[in-house]
C-alpha positions as CSV (number, residue, x, y, z in Angstrom):
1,X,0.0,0.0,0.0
2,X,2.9,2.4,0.7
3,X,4.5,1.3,-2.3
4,X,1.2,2.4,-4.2
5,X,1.0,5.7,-2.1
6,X,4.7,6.9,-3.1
7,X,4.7,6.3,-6.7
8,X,1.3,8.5,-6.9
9,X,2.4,11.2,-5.2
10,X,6.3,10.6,-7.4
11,X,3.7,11.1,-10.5
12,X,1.5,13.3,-9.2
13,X,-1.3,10.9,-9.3
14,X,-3.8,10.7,-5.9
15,X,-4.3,7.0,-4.7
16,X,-7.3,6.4,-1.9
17,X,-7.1,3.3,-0.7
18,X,-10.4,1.9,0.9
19,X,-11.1,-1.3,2.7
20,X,-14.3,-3.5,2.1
21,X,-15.1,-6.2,4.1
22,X,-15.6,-8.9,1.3
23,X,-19.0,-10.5,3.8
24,X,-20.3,-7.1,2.5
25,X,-20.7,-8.1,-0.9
26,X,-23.6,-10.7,-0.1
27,X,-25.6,-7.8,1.8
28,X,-24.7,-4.4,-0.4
29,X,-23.6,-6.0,-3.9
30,X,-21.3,-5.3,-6.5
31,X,-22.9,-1.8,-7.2
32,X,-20.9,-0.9,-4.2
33,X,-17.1,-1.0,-6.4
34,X,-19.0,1.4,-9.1
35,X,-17.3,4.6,-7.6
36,X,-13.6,3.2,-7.6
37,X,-10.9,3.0,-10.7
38,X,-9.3,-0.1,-9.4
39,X,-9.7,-2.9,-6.9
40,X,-6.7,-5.5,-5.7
41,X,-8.5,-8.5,-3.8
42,X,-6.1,-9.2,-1.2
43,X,-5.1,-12.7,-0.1
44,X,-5.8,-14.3,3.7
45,X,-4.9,-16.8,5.4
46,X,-8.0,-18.2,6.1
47,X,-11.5,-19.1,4.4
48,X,-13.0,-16.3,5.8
49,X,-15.1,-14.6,2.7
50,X,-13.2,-16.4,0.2
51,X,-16.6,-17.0,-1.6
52,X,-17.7,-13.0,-1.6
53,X,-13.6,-12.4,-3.0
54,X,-14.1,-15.0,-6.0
55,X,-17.7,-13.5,-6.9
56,X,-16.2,-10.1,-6.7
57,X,-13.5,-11.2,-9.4
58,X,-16.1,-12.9,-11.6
């Protein structure tokens, strides 16, 4: 994330990063990425919300 961070400000380029809970994405939907650019779908350790994460990349 800090790597992100640095090179935007190094090319003058704002980066917002913003969490979401991936259990979200049963109760709000997909409609709820409309308003960002990007999206990186993090790894875990565990099988916490890995079904809401593989849904989000289809």
């Amino acid at each position: 994330m800090e790597t992100l961070k640095r090179e935007g400000l190094k090319n003058q380029i704002y980066v917002n990063i913003k969490f979401i809970n991936s259990e979200l994405m049963n109760i709000k939907g997909i409609n709820i990425l409309n308003k960002f650019n990007k999206i990186f779908i993090f790894d875990s350790f565990n099988s916490r919300g890995i079904k809401e994460k593989l849904k989000t990349v289809e």
